[in-house]
DOTORLUM-528748 format. One record per residue: residue in one letter; x, y, z of N, C-alpha, C in turn. Coordinates in steps of 0.2 Angstrom, whole numbers, plus 5000, padded with zeros to 4 digits. Layout:
<rs>
aXYZXYZXYZ...
</rs>
This chain:
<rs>
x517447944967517747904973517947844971x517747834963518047754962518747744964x519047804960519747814960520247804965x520047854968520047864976520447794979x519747754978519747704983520447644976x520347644973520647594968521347634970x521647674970522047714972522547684979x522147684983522247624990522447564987x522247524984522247454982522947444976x522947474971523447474965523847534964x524247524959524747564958524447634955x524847674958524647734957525047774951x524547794946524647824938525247874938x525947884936526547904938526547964933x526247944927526248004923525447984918x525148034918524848044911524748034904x525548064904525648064895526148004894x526247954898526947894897526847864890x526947844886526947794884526847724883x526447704883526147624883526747584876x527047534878527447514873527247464870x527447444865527047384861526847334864x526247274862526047214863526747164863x526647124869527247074869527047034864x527547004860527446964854527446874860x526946864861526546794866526946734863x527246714856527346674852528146664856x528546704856529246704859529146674866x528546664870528646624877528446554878x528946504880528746424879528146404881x527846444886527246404894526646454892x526146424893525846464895525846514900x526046504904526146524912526546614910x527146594906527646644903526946694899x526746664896526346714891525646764894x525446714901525046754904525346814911x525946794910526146834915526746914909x526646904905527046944900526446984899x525846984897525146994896524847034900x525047014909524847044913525147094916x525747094913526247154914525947224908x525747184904525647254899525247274901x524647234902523847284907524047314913x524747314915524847354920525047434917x525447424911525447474908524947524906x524247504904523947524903523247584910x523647514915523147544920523847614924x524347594923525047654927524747724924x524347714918524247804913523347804914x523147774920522447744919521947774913x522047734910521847704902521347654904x520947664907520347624907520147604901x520047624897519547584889520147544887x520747574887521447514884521347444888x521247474894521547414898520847384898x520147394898519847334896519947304891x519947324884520147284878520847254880x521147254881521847204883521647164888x521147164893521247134899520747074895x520347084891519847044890520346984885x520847014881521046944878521346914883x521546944886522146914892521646844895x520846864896520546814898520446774893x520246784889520246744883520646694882x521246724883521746654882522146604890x521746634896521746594900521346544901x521646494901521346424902521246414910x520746394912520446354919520946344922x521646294919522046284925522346334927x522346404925522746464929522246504931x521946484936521446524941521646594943x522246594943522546644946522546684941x522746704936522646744930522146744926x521546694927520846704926520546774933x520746754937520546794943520846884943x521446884938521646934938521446984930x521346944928520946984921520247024922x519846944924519046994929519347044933x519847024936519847104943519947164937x520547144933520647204927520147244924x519447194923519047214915518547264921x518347234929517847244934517947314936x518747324937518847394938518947444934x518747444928518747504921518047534921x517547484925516847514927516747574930x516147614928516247674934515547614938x515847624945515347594950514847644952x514747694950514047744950513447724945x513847724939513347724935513347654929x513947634930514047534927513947504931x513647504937513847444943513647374941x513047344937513147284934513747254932x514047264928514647254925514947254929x515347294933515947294939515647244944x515247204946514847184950515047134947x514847094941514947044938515747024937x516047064936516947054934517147014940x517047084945517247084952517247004956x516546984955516246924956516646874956x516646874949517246814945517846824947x518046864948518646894953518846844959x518346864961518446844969518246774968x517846724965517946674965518346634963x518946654956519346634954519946634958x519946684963520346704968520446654973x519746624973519646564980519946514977x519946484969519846424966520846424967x521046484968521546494965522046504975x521846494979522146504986522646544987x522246624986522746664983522546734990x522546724995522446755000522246864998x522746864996522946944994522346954986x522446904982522046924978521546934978x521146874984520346884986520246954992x520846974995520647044997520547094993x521047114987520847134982520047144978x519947084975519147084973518747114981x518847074986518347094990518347194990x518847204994518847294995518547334986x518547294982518347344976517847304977x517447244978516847234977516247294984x516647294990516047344996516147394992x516447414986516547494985515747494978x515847454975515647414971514847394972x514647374978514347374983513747424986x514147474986513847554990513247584987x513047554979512647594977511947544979x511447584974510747554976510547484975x510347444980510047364979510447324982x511147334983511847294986511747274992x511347284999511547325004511647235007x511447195006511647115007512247085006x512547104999513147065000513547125003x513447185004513847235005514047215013x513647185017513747165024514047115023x513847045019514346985019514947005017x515147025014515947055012516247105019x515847155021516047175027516347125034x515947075031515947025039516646985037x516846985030517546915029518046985030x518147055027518447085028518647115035x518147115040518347115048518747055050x518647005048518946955051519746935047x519646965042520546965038520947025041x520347085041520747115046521247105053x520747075056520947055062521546985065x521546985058522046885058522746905055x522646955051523246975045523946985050x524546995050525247015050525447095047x525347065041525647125036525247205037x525747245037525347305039524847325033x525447315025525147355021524347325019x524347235019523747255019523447255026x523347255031523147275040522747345037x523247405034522947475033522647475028x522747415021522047425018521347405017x521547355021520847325024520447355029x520747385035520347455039520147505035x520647515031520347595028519547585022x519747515023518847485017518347495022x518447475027517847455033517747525035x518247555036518147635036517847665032x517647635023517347685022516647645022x516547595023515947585023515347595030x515747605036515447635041515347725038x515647735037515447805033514947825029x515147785024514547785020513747775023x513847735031513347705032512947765037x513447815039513447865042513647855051x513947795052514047775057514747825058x515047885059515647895058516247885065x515847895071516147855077516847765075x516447735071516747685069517147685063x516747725060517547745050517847785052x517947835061518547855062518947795065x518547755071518947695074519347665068x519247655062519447595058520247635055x519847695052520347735049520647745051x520847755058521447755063521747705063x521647655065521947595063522247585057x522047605052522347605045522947635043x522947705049523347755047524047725051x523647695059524247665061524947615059x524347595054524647515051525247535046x524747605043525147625034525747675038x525747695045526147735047527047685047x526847605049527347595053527847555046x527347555039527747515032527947595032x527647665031527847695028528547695025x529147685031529947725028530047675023x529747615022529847555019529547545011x529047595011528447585005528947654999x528447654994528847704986528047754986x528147794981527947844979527247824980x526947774978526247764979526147754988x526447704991526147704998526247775000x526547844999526547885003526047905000x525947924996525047964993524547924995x524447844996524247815001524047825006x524447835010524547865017524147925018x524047995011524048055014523148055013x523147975006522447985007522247975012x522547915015522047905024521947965028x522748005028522448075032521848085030x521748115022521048175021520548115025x520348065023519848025026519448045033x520248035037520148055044519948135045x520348165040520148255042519248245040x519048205035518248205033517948195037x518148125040517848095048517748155053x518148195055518248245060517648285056x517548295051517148355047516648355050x516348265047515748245049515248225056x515948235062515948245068516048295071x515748375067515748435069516448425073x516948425071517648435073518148465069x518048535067518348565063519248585065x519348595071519948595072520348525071x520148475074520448415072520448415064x520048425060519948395052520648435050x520848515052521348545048522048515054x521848475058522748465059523048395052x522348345050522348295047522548325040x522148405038522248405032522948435030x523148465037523848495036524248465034x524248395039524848335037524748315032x524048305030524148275023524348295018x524448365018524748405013525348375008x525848365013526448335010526648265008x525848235007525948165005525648134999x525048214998524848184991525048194984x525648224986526348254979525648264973x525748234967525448244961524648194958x524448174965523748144963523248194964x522848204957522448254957521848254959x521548174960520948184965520948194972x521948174976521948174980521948274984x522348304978522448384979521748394979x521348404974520448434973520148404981x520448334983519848344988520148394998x520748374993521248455002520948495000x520648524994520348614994519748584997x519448554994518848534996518548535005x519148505007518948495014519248555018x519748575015519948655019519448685018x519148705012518448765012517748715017x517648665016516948635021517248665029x518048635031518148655038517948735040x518148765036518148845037517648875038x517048845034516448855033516048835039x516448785042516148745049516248795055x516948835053517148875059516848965057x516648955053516249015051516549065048x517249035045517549095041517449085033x516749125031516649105023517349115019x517649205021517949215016518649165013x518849125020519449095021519149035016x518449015016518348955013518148955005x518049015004518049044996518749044995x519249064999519849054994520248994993x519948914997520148864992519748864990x519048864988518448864982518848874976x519148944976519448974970520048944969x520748924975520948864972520948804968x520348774971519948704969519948734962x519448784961519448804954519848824947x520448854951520848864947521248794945x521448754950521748704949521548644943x520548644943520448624939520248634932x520348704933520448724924521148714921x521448694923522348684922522148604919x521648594918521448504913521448464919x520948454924520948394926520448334927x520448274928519948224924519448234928x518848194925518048204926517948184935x518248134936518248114944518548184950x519148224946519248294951518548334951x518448334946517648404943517248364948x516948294949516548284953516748314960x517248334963517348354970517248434971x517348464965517148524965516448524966x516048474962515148484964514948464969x515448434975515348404981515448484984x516048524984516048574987515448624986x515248634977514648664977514048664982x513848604982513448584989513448604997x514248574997514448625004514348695003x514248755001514048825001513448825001x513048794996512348814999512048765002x512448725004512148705013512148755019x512748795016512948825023512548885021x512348925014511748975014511248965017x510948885014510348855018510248885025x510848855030510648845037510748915039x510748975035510549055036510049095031x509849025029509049065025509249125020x510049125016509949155011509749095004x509349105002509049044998509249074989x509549154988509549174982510449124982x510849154988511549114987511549024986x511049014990511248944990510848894982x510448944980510248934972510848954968x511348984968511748994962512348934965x512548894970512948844970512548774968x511848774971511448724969511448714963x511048764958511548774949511948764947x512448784951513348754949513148674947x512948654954513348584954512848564950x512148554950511848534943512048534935x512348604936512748604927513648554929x513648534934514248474935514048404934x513248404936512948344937513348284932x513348294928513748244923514348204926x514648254929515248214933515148184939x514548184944514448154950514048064949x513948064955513647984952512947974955x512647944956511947944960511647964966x512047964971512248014978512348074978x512648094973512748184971511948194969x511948164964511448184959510748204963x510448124971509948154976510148204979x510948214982511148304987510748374983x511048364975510648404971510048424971x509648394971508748364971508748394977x508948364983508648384989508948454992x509448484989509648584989509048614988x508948584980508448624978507648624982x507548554983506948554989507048604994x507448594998507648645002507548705001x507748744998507648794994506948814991x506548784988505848794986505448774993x505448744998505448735005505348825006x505848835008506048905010505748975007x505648945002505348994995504348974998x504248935000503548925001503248894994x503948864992503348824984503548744987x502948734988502848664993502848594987x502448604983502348554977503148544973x503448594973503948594970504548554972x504448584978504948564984504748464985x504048454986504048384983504248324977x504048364973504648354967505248324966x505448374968506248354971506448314978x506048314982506248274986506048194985x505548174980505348114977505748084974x506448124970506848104966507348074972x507548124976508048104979508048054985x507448014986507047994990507647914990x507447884984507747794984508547794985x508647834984509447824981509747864990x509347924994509447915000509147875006x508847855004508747795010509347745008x509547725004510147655003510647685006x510947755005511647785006511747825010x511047845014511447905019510847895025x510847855031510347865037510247955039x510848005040510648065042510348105037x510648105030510248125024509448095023x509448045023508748005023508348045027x508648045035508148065039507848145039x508548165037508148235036507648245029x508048205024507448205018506548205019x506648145026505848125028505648175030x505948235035505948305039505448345034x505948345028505748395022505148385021x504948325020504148295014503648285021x504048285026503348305031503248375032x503648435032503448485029502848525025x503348495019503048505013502148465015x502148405015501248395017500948435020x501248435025500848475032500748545031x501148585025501048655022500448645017x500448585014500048565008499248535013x499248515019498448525018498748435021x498948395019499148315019499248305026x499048305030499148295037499248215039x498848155034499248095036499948095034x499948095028500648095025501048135027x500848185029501648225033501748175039x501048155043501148125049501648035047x501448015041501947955041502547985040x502648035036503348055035503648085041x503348105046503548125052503748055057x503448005056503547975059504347925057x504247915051504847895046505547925051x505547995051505948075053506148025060x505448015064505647995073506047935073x505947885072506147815071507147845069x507147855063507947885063508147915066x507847955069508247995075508247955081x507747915081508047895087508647815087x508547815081509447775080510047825079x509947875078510547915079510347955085x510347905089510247935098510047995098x509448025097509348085097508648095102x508348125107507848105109507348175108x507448215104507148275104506348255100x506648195098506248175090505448165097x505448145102504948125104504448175107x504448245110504148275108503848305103x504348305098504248335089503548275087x503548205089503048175085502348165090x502448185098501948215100501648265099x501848305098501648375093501448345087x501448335084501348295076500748285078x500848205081500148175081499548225086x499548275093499048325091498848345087x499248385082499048425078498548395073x498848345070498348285068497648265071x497748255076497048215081496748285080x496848345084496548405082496048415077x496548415072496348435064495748385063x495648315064495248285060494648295067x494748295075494248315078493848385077x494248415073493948475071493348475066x493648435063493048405055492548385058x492648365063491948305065491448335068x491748395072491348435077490948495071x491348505065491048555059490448515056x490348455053489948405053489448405056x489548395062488748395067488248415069x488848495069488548575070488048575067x487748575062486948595059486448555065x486648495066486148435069485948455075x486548455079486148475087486648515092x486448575093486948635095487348595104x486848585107487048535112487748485111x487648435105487848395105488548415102x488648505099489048515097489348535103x489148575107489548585115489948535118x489348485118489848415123490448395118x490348395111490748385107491648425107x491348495108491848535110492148525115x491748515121492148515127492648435126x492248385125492648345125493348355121x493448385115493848415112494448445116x494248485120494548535123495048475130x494748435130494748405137495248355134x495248315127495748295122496448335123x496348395121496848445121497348435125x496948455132497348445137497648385138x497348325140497548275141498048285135x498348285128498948275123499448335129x499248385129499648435132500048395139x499548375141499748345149500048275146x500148235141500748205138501248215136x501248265133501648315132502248295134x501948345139502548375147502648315149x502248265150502648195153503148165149x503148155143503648125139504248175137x504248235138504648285140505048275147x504648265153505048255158505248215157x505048145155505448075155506248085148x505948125145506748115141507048175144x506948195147507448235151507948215157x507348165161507748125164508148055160x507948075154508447985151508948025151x508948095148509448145145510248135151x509948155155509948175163510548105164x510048055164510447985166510947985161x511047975156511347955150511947995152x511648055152512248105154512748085161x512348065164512748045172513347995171x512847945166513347885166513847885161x513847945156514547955155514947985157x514748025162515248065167515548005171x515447955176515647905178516047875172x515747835167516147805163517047855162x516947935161517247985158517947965164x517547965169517847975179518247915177x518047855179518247805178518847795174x518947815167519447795165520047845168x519647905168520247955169520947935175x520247905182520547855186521147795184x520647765180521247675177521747735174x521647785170522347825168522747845173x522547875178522947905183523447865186x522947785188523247755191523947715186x523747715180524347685176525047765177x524847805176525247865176525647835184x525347835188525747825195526047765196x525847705193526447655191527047685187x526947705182527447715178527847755183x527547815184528047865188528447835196x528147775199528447745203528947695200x528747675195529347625193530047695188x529747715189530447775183530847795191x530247815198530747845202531147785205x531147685206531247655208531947635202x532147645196532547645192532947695192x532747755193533147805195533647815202x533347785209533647755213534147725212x534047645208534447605207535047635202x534847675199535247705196535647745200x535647775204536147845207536547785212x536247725215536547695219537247645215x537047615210537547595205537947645204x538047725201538247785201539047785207x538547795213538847795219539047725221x538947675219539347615224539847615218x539747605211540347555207540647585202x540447665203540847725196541347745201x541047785207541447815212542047795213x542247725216542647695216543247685213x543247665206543547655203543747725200x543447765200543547845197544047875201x543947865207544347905213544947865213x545147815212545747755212546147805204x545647805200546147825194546347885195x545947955199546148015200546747995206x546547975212547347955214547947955212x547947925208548547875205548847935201x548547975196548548015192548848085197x548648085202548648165205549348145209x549548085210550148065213550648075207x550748045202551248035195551248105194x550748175195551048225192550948275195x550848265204551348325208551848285212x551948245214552648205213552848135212x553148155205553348095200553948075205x554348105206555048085211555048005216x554448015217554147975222554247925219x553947905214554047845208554547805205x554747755206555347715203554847685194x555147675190554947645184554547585186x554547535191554247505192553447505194x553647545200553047595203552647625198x552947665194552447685190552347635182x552747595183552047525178551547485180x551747485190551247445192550447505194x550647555195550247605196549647585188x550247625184549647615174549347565177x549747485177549247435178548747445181x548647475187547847475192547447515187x547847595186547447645181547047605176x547447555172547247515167546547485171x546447435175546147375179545647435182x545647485182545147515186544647555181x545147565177544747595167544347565165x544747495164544147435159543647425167x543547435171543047425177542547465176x542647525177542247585173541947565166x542447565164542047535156541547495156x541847405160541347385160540547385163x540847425170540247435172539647495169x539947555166539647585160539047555158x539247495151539247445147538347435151x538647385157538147345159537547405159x537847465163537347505165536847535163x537247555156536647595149536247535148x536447465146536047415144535547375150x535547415155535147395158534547445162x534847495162534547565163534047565155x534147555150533947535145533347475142x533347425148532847385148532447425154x532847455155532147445164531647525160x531947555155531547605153531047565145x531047535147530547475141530747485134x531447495133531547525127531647465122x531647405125532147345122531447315118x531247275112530947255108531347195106x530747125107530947085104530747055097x531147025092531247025087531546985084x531346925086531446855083531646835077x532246795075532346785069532646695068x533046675066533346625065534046635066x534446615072535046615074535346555074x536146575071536646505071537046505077x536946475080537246485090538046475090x538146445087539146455086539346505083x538946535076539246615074539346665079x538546655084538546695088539146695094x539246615095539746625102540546635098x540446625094541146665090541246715089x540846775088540846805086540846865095x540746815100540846875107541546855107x541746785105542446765109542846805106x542746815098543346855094543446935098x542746945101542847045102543247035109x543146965115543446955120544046925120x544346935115545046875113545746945117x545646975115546147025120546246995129x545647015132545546985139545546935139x545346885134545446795136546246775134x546446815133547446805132547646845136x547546905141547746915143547746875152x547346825151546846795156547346725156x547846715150547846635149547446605148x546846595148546346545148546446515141x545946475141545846425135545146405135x544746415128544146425127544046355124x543546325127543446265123542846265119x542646255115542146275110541946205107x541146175111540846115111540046125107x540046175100539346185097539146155092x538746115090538746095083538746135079x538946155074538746225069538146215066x537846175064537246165064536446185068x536546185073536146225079535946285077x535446315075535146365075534346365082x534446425082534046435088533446495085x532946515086532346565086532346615090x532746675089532846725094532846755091x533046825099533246905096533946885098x534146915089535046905090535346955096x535046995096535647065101535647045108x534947015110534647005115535246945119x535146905114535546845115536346845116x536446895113537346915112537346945118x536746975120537047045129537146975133x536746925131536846875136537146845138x537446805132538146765131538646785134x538746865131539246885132539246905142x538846915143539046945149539046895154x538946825152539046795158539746765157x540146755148540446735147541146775151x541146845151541546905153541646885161x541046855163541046855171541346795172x541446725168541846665171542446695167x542646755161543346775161543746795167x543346835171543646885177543946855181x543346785183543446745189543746695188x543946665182544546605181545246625182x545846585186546146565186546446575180x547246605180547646615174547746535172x547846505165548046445164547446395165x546846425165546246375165545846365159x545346335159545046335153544146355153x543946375148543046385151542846335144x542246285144541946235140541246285139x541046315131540646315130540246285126x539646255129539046195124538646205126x538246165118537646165119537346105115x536746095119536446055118535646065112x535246045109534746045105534045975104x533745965107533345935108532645925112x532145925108531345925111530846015111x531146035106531146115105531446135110x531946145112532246175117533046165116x533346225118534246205117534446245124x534946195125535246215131535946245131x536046295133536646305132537246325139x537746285141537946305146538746305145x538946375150539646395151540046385158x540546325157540946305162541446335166x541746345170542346395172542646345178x543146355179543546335184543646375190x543246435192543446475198543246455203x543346525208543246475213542546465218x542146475211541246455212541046545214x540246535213539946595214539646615223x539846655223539546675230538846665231x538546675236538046655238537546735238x537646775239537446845237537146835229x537646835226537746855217537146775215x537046735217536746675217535846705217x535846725223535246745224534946795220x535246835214535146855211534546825206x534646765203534246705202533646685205x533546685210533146645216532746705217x532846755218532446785221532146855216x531446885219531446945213531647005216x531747005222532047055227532647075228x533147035226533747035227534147085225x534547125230534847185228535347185222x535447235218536047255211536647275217x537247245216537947275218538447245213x538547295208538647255202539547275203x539847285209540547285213540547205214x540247165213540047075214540047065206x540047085202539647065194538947065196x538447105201537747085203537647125196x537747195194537347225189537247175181x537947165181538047115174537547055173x537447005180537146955182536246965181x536047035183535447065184535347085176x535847095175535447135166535447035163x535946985163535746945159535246905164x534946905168534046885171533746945169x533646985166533247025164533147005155x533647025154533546985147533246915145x533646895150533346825148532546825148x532146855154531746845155531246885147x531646915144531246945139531246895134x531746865133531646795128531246745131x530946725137530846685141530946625141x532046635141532446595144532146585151x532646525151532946525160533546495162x533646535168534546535167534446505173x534746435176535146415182535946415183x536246405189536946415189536946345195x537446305193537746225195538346235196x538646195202539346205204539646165197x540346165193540646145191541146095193x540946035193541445975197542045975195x542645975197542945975204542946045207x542846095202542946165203542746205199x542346245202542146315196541346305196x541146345192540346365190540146335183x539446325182539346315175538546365175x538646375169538046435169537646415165x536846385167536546345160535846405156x535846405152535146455148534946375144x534346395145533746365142533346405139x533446375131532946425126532446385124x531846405123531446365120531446385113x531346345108531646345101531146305098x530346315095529846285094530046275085x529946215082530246185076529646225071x530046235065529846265060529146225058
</rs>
């Protein structure tokens, strides 16, 4: 799993066999800066073909000849030398690099890199005795999560928290996180190379694991599916898709479909691949004779348990107790009790650190085994140990199970006591009995009371997710019938725009047309250029109105995203006047242009062009042949103003109230629709647009951007 996880973080190993190329000669660079940064390109070298023994021995001189004032490349040597450790069975050492790591990191105000150390340090972490800084690392990693921008690392800082909730057995939570990781890594993906997409398909398997571990077998093969086409040539990422495809199968009870990735896995693995694949083969070992287990063939689930035993060499301390506790399991089942304790003693420390459901069921086993052996306290602690975890993983069966327990117990030793006194006085042994007997009952008549009550907690608990369940389903419904009222409230306005301002000018041009060519006679050469002309005036009408229509039909369906950048306001109104220079000369007009070139604004450039342009179109229409329109703008107090003059003969009072009001009908046969899409936009920038008489004559159109200083 070191792999795995280092996998997510650094660049992934492209070939095997590449070639590492000489040591840069350090002597040819002027700065120190040059010679640590040459230096730390070759240890990438070595890490590309993951050469872990090379790249410690190069990463350590590299530290050797950093000096104090380059924190940064002190920081980056320890990460180097911390991650060559295997974290199962070196964890001192990777503990200690890692450290230095991350502190150098801080010395160094190098945000990315202390993420770095951190995510390898929880991995780092996960083994025995850690479980303290394992949480303080947990707590700075949620809050970077939470604060960051960047997706790629947003996804891989969920995907760490994910695996620590995992690890913790909490798996409701390392699905929540992982999902989020995968959202994150989903939306760099078209933008990432070879490594984030293998990246990406590891998030899948995670998520298919998550599903595993949440008895969700059909979810786990939709994740494994997709994954398929992501993890190209990582060979720990292919060994663990067989792995999880045979566990799923095995979930849904098809052995044979799960022995043919087993055999997969297998053969894949003979094909040479490193010691970290071989480990996930023994993980899958495990899975078969867990699943003999839970049907009591004990001869099959002994010949996988010996597999992974003769693997043991490649797993790391958590493997090694699943092995210990098979074979408990197994000698359990077999009636060899002492043996079966054995084994569960070894796998005892190392699961309580790493697995709360394996722990608990361990304590299950050893209270077993006591209680077969004769040891009725000790079963009884170890049964109690069993209750207490089960009742953190929400289970309430466990409290009948330990009144039963403690009967049996109380029983057992009042039995002893009542064989003791027998010789002395046969009387005293009756009343002894009876009281006994009257024991009995009362635990019996406990019993059944602590059974009725978790019946009704059962009961309650159940009701109140049905409400909760109800409830959302509700707040859903009720969001589904907004939407659906607002798509049918757009859909109206849409047929009504259709029918007022297409119709019209459609029917004017079939006219015209159906006169010119069943009888042209009719027509003098004049007539039929002034006819073109309306044809013409009633085409760009349609057009225009088109235009507005898509781009507004087009916000009102939430399609529009804004997307802020640095815009220069003169390019922009240059760049509408140039595509309107056709109509602004056919118009006469004369365009004044009042912008300092210097004025840059904080927008969405498109946003801002639908807007410019379509009010500037609307004082085209309406001005006077032989007039002029003044466009300016003004930039002061973060805010820039920008307004457009016209000489016509002012705005109606209708087309006004477009502004004023949020009710105001679209008749865009007025410029309403054109007027209504730039108050809709604007409000997406949240401009504000007023409209002012132009003294002596005409309109001026003002937008107010707000523009917050760098």
């Amino acid at each position: 799993m070191r792999r795995l996880y280092c996998l997510l973080l650094l660049l992934f190993a492209l070939s095997a066999a590449a070639q590492i190329p000489p040591a840069p000669d350090l002597s040819k660079y002027q700065t120190t800066t040059d010679k640590l940064q040459a230096w730390a390109k070759y240890c990438d070298e070595y890490l590309y073909i993951e050469d872990y023994q090379g790249l410690r021995k190069v990463a350590r001189k590299g530290l050797r000849i950093s000096p104090k004032s380059e924190p940064g490349y002190v920081s980056v040597y320890n990460f180097y030398i911390g991650i060559t450790f295997n974290y199962g069975t070196e964890t001192d050492s990777a503990v200690y690099y890692l450290e230095r790591s991350e502190k150098w990191a801080r010395i160094s105000k190098n945000p990315r890199r202390i993420e770095q150390a951190l995510i390898q340090l929880i991995n780092a972490y996960s083994t025995f005795g850690n479980a303290a800084k394992k949480e303080k690392v947990l707590l700075e990693l949620q809050k970077r999560a939470d604060t960051i921008k960047d997706d790629d690392r947003k996804g891989q800082i969920n995907g760490d928290i994910s695996a620590y909730y995992t690890n913790k057995g909490e798996y409701e939570k390392g699905l929540h996180y992982q999902l989020m990781a995968i959202r994150a890594r989903r939306v760099s993906l078209p933008k990432g190379d070879h490594n984030d997409t293998i990246n990406f398909g590891v998030s899948l398997i995670n998520v298919a694991e998550l599903y595993i571990e949440l008895k969700n077998p059909q979810k786990s093969l939709e994740y494994l599916n997709e994954s398929n086409k992501f993890i190209m040539d990582y060979q720990d990422g292919i060994a663990t898709i067989y792995r999880d495809f045979a566990q799923t199968f095995l979930m849904l009870e098809l052995p044979e479909k799960a022995r043919e990735y087993y055999n997969r896995l297998l053969k894949f693995l003979n094909k040479g691949a490193e010691s970290s694949a071989w480990s996930i083969f023994l993980a899958s070992d495990l899975d078969f004779a867990d699943y003999h287990l839970k049907r009591k063939d004990f001869a099959n689930a002994q010949i996988y348990t010996n597999h992974a035993a003769n693997l043991s060499r490649y797993g790391d301390q958590f493997q090694l107790a699943k092995i210990n506790h098979s074979y408990a399991k197994i000698y359990l089942g077999e009636k060899q009790y002492a043996k079966a304790l054995d084994y569960l003693r070894k796998a005892e420390p190392i699961t309580r650190e790493d697995s709360p459901e394996d722990y608990s069921e361990l304590q299950k086993s050893m209270s077993e085994a006591y209680a077969a052996l004769g040891n009725w306290q000790l079963a009884y602690q170890h049964f109690n140990t069993y209750s207490k975890l089960q009742d953190n993983l929400l289970t309430e069966k466990a409290k009948s199970n330990l009144a039963k327990m403690e009967a049996q117990y109380q029983n057992k030793k009042k039995q002893s006591e009542i064989n003791m006194l027998s010789a002395e006085n046969t009387i005293k042994n009756l009343e002894i009995e009876n009281a006994g007997k009257q024991r009995i009952f009362f635990i019996i008549g406990l019993v059944l009371l602590i059974l009725v009550v978790a019946s009704l907690v059962a009961i309650y608990r159940n009701k109140q997710k049905s409400n909760l369940a109800l409830e959302q389903k509700n707040h859903e419904m009720n969001l589904l019938n907004a939407k659906l009222e607002n798509a049918n409230n757009t859909k109206s306005k849409l047929f009504s725009i259709i029918s007022h301002d297409l119709r019209s000018p459609i029917s004017h041009i079939y006219q015209f047309l159906d006169l010119q060519k069943n009888e042209p006679e009719l027509f003098s050469e004049a007539d039929k250029q002034r006819h073109n002309e309306r044809i013409s005036v009633a085409a760009n009408a349609v057009l225009e109105t088109m235009e507005d229509l898509l781009i507004w039909s087009k916000s009102q369906m939430q399609q529009f995203s804004v997307t802020p950048e640095k815009v220069n306001l003169k390019y922009v109104v240059e760049s509408i006047i140039e595509l309107m220079q056709t109509q602004i000369d056919k118009q006469s007009i004369t365009i004044v242009l009042e912008i300092n070139p210097e004025i840059t604004v904080q927008t969405d450039r498109n946003i801002l062009t639908i807007i410019l342009r379509n009010v500037l179109q609307n004082a085209v229409k309406y001005s006077p042949k032989n007039t002029s329109i003044v466009l300016s703008a003004i930039a002061q107090n973060n805010t820039v103003s920008i307004s457009i003059a016209d000489q016509g003969d002012g705005m109606p009072e209708p087309l006004k109230a477009i502004f004023d009001s949020e009710t105001a009908s679209i008749n865009s046969g007025q410029s309403g629709l054109g007027l209504t899409l730039v108050k809709e936009m604007a409000g997406l920038l949240g401009a504000t647009v007023t409209i002012a008489a132009n003294k002596p004559k005409g309109t001026v159109f003002i937008i107010l951007i707000d523009n917050p200083s760098d």
